[in-house]
C-alpha positions as CSV (number, residue, x, y, z in Angstrom):
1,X,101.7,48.4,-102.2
2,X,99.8,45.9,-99.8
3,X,96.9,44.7,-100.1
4,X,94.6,47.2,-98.8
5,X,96.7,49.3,-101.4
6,X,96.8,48.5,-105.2
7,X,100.3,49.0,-107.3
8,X,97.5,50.5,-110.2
9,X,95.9,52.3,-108.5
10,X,98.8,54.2,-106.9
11,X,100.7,54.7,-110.7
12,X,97.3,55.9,-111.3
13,X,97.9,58.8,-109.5
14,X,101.2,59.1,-109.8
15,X,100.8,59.9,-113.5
16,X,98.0,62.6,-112.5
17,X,100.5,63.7,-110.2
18,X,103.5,64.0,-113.1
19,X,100.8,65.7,-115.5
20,X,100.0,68.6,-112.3
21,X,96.1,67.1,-113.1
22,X,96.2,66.5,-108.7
23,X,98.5,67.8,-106.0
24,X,100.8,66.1,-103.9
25,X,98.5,66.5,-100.9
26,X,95.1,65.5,-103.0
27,X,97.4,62.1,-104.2
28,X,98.3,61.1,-100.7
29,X,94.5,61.9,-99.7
30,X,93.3,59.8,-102.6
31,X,95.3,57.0,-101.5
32,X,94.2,57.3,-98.1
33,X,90.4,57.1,-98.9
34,X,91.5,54.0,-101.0
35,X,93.2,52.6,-98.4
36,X,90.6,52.9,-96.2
37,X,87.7,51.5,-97.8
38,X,89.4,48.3,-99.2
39,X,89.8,47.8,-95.3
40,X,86.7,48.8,-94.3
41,X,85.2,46.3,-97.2
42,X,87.5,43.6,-95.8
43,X,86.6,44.1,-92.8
44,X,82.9,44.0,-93.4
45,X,83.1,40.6,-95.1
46,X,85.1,39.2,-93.0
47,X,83.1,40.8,-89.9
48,X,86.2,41.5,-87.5
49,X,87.3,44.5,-85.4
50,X,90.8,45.0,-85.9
51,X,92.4,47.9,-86.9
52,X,94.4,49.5,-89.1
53,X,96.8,52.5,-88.7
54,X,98.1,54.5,-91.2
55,X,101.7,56.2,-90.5
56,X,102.4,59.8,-91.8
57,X,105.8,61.1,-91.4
58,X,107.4,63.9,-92.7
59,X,108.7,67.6,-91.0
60,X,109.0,71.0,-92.2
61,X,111.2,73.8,-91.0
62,X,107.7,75.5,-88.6
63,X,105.9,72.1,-88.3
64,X,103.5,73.3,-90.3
65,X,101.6,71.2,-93.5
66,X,100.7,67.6,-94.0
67,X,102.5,64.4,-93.2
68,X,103.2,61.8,-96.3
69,X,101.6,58.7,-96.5
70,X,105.0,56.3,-95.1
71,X,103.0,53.1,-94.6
72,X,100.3,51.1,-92.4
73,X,100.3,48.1,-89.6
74,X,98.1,46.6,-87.8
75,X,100.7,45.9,-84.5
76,X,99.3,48.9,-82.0
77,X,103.5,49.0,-80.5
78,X,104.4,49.8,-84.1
79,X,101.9,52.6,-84.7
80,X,102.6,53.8,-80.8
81,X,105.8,54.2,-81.1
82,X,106.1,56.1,-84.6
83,X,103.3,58.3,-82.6
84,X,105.7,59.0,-79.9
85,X,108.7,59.7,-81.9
86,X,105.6,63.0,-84.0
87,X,105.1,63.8,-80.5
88,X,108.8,64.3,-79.8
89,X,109.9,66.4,-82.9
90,X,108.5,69.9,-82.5
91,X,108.6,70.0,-86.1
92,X,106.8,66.8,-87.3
93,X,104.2,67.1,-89.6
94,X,103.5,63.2,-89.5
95,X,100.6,61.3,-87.9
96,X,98.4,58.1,-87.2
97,X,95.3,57.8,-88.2
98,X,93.6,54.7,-86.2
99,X,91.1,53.0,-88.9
100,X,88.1,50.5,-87.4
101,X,85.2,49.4,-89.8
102,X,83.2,52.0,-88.2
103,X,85.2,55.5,-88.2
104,X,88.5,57.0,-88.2
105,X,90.3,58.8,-85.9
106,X,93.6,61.2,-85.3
107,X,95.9,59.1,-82.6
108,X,96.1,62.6,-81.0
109,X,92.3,62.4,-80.2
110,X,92.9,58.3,-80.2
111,X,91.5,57.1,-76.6
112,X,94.9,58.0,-73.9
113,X,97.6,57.9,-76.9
114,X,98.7,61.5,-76.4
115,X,98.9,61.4,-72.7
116,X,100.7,58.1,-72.8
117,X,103.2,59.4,-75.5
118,X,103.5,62.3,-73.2
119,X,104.1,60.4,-70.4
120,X,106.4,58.7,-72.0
121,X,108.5,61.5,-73.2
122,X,108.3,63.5,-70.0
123,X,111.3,61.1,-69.5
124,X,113.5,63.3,-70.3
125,X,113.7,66.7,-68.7
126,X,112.5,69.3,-70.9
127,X,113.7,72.8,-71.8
128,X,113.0,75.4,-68.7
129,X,113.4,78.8,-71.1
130,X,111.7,79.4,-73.9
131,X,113.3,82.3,-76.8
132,X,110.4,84.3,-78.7
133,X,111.4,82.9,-82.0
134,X,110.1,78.9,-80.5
135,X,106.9,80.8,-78.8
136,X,106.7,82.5,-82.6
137,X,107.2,78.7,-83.8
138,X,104.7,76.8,-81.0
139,X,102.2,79.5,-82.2
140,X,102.2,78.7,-85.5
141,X,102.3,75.0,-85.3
142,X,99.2,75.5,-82.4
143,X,97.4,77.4,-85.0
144,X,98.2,74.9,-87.8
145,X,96.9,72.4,-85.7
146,X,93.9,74.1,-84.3
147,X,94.6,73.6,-80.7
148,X,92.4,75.2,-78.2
149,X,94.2,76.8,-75.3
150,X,94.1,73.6,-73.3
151,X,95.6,71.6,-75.6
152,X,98.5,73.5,-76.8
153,X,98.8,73.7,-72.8
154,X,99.0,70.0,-72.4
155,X,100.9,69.3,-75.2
156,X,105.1,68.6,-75.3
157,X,105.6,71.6,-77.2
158,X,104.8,73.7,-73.6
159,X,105.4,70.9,-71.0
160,X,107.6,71.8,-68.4
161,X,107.4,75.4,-69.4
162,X,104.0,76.1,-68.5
163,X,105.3,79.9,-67.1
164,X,105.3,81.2,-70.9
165,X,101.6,79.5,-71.8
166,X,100.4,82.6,-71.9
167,X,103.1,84.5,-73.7
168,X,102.9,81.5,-76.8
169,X,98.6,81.8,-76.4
170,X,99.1,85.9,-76.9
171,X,101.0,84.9,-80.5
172,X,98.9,82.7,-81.2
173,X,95.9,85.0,-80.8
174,X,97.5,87.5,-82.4
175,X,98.4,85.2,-85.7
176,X,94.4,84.9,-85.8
177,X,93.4,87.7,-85.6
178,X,95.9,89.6,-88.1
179,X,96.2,86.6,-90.9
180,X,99.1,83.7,-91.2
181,X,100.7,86.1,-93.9
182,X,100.8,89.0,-91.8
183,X,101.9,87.1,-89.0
184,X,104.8,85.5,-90.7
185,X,106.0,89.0,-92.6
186,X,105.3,90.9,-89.1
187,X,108.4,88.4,-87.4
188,X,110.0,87.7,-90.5
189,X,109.5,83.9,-91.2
């Protein structure tokens, strides 16, 4: 399990897990805090500023939910890249969370990451139409997410299609305003 990670701790958990004392989602989370602060002690003894990043992969069929814990680096390309390749599947649930001895941050919110992977991506020449079901789908993964207008705007999910920003924003109003559940029975998902 690495060393930040211990193999005890982890079968720790996994037998809560197995006896439904902890969710899936509180596991991973558990392991993550773990993770974290044997680094951050490392890191404190050894007095450095490197970092850590911890990969979360995973997709679902709206891009909605948490990504699972797939593993950590300390190479920036490595961590980048998996970034890049969340950024490209519209339904990714994954993740990098960028861990100094100070704080933690979402590589979405990570210094230029997201307009580099953007960059990056815009590579390719996107979609120009957009059905209702994928501005249904982009709402619901902008609300997941809590993206502001601006974001949602900048993000891959609408680049290249900025014409129906206002169209997905108007979903995504209305799913907060009438309730996930609602929302989902009122289209059928």
């Amino acid at each position: 399990m690495g060393k930040y990670l211990k193999q005890g701790f982890v079968r720790a958990l996994e037998w809560q897990h197995a006896r439904e004392e902890i969710s899936h989602s509180k596991m991973v989370e558990l392991m993550e805090e773990e993770c974290i602060k044997n680094y951050k002690k490392e890191m404190e003894d050894n007095n450095q500023n490197d970092k850590l990043y911890l990969l979360y992969g995973g997709s679902s069929e709206d891009g909605l939910g948490s990504g699972e814990y797939i593993g950590r680096t300390t190479d920036e390309g490595v961590a980048f890249s998996h970034f890049v390749s969340i950024i490209k599947d519209g339904y990714s649930t994954g993740t990098v969370r960028i861990v100094t001895a100070t704080k933690i941050e979402d590589a979405y919110f990570y210094e230029d990451w997201f307009s580099r992977a953007k960059k990056e991506i815009e590579t390719f020449s996107p979609k120009k139409d957009m059905t209702q079901k994928e501005m249904i789908q982009i709402s619901l993964i902008a609300v997941d997410r809590n993206y502001d207008y601006k974001r949602l705007k900048s993000s891959y999910f609408i680049s290249g299609r900025e014409e129906f920003m206002d169209e997905v924003w108007n979903y995504v109003d209305e799913c907060k305003n009438i309730g996930l559940i609602a929302f989902k029975e009122k289209y059928n998902l």
